[in-house]
N, C-alpha and C positions, 0 to 999 in steps of 0.2 A: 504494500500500500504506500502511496505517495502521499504524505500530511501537506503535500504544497498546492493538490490536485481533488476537484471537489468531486468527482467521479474518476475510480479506475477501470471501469470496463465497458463495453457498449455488448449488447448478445443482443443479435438481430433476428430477422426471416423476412424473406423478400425473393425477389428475382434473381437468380442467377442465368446469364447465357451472354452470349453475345448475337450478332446481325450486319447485316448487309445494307451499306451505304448508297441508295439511288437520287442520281443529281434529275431534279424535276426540270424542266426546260419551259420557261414562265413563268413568273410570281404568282398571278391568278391561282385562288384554290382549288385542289383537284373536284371536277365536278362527279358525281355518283354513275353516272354512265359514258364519262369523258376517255378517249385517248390520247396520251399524253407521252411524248420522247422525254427523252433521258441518257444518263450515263451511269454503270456502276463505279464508284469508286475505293481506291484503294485506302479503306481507312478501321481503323478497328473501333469496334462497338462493346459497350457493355451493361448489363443491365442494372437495375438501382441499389438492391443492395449489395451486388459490388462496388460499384461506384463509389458509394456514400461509405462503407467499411472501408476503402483503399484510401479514400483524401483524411478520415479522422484518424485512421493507424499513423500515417503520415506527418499529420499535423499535431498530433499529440505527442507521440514518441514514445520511446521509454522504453517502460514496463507495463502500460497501458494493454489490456486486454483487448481485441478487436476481435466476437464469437461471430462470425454468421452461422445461420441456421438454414441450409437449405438441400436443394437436390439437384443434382445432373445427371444426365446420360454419362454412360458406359459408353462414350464415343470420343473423337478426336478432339472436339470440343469443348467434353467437358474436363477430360483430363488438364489439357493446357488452362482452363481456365483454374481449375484447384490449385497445381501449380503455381501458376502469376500469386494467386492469393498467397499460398502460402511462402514463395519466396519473399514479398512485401511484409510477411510476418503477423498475417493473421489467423488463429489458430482456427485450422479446416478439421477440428477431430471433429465438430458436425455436419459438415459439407459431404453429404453421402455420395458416390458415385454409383448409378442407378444399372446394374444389367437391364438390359431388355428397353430400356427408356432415353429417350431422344434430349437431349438437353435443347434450355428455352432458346427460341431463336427468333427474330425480328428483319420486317426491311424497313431500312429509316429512311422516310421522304423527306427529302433536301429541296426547299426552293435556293433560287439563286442570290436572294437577300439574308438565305443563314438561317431562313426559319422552317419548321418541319415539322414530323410528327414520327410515329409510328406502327407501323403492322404487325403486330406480336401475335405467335400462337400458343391456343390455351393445352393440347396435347403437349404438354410436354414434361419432363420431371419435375419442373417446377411449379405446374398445377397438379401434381402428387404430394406437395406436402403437407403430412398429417400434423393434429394436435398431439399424435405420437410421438412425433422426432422433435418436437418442440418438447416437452415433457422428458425428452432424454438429455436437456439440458440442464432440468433444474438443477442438480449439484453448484454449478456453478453461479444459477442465482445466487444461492442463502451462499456462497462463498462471498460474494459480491451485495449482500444486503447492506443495503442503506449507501451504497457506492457504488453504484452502476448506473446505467442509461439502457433501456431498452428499443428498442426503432422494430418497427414494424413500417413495412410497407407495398405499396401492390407485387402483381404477379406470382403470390402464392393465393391459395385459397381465404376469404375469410375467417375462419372457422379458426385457422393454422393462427394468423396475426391476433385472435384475441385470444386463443390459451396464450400469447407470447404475452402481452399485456394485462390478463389475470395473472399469470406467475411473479408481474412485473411489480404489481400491485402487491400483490403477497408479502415481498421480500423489499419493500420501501426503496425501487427502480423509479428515475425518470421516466416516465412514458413519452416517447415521440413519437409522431405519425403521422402518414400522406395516405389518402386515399385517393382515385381517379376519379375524372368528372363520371365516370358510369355508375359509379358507386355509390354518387351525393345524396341518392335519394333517400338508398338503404342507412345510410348516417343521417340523413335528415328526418328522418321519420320512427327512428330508432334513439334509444339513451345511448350508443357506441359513444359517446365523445365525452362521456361521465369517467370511460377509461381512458381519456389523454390528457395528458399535461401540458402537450407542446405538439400544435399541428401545422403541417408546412403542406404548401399548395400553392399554385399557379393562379393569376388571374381567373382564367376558365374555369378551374375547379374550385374557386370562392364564387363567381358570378352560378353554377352549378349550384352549389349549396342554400346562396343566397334565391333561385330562383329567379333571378335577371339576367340581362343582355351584356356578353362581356365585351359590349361595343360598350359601353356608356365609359362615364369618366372613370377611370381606375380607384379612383383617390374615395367617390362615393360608392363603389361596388366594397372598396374595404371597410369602409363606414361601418356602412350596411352588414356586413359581416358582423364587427365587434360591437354593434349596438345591439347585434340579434345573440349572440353566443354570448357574451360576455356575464348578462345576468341568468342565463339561463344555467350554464357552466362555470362557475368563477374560479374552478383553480386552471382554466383552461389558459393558453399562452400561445398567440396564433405568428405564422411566418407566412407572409403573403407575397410573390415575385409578381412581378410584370414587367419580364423581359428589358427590354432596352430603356425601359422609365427607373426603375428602381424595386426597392422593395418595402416591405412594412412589416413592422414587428407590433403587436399589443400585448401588453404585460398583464390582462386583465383592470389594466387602467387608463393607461393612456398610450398611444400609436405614435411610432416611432419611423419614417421615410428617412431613406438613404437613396439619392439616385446613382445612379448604375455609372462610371465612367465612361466617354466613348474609347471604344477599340476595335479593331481590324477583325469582325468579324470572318471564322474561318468554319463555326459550325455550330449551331446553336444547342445543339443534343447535348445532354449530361449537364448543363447551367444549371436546371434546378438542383437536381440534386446534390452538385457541386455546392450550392451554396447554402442548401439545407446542411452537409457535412459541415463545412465553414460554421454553422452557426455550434452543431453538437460538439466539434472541438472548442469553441470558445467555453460553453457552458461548462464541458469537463476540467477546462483549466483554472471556472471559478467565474470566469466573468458575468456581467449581468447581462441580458437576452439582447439588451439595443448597443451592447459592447460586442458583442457574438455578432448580431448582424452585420458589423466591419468586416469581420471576419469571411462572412457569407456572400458579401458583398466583393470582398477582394478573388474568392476563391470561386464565386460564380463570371468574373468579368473575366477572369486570365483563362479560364478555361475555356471560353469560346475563341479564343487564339488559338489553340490547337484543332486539327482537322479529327481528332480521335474525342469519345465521349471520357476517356479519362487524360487528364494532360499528365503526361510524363513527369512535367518540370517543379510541377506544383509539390513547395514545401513552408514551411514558415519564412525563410530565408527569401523564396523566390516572391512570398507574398507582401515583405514587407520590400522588395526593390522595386514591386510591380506598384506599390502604390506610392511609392516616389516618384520613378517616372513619370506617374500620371497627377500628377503634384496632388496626390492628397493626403491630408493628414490625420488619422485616426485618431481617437482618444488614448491618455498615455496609457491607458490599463491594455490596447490594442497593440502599441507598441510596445510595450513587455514583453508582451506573448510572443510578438514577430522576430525577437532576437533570435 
């Protein structure tokens, strides 16, 4: 245990796999019966929670614990990607390798402005993970009570992410969490959000939640969020991106915007969750959530500098030169951390 560190461990479940980069040929969005050219290109893809385990291993360091919880095929795929993980130094003893089962895989839609989406499929080992293999990590909860962070988020089953979150509960874990705009309904019309502490999500999937148009002003669709969650949920603590404007933090008090630096966009895939990681290392270092959001902020803008959904380069080191360059200047609690 680290006494200088207000969480030592993150234990996840989420996505694991990678995918196939196609450049769309037109900004215009893809229409439902449309054909449309393109190019594939050569860029690696990954899914959320590796992602977000790769940038807070990274950014934390140490002795810090980084558990994902998840499943792969028993293919070329998934091998290299346990691998990658565990060379980074996050312990894969629950990252199963699945006989018989295909690991997840996606085609990412690139328009030529950097903005995109995704085609992910639900066959795959990572829509096999049970409340079982979550349940074969508790040891390491109650190792980690009262000093952990637990992260749930899509591309496993729901079922799997709230035994992650009841265990999380149990053993006095941060709760964080993202769910997709398809999901909003089932968390809107459900108590789910009684179990989190800290939820990160995209314009669209707050405009989803809320039940509005995420054409209107960004700034009133988060309003509108933390005027509607905020008394309903009070120990809730929400992270809201909107791409190239900035983002927004609520403490359950008061909302917190940071806008976004300009940069050379090179790919816009992996930003959120880059910048949701950026926020969970801040918090584990101790910082307060709109000192995290620096954090998030830094680690979602440099990442879209790279063509790949994980940047290579990104460290504390590279986050605090990147936001030099880009003359800005964090609070001193932000510059601490970035030494």
């Amino acid at each position: 245990m680290n006494p200088t560190r207000k969480y030592d461990a993150m234990i996840g479940t989420g996505g694991i796999g990678t995918g196939t980069f196609f450049a769309l040929s037109g900004n215009h969005t893809l229409g439902r019966e449309e054909s449309r050219g393109g190019q594939f290109l050569d860029r690696r893809d990954y899914c959320k929670l590796h992602i977000i385990s790769h940038y807070v291993q990274r950014l934390v360091g140490g002795d810090f614990k980084t558990l994902p919880v998840g499943r792969v095929g028993d293919d070329a795929a998934g091998r290299r990607l346990v691998e990658e993980m565990r060379t980074e130094g996050l312990d894969v003893s629950h990252t199963a390798i699945m006989p018989g089962e295909q690991t997840l895989d996606c085609i990412c839609l690139l328009y030529p402005d950097g903005s995109g989406g995704n085609l992910t499929v639900t066959d795959s080992a990572s829509g096999r993970v049970t409340a079982a293999d979550i349940q074969k990590a508790a040891p390491h909860f109650a190792r980690y009570a009262g000093r952990g962070i637990a992260l749930a988020v899509p591309e496993v089953p729901l079922a799997a992410r709230l035994e992650l979150l009841d265990l999380a509960h149990q053993h006095g874990f941060l709760r964080a969490a993202s769910f997709s705009s398809e999901e909003m309904g089932t968390v809107r019309e459900s108590s789910l959000l009684s179990r989190v502490d800290l939820l990160a999500i995209n314009l669209d999937e707050a405009a989803s939640l809320a039940q509005t148009s995420a054409e209107g002003e960004p700034a009133a669709i988060v309003e509108k969020i933390a005027a509607r969650l905020g008394p309903q949920f009070p120990q809730l603590k929400l992270s809201i991106t909107a791409g190239a404007t900035g983002s927004w933090t609520f403490d359950g008090r008061d909302l917190h915007f940071i806008a976004t630096p300009k940069v050379e966009v090179q790919s816009a895939a992996g930003a959120g969750d880059a910048h949701f990681s950026g926020i969970l290392a801040g918090l584990a270092a101790g910082l307060a959530l709109a000192d995290a959001q620096w954090i998030g902020i830094l680690a979602g803008a440099m990442s879209v500098t790279s063509a790949h959904t994980i940047h290579p380069d990104i460290d504390r080191h590279a986050l605090r030169d990147f936001a030099a360059s880009h003359g800005l200047t964090p609070p001193a609690a932000v510059q601490q951390f970035l030494q």
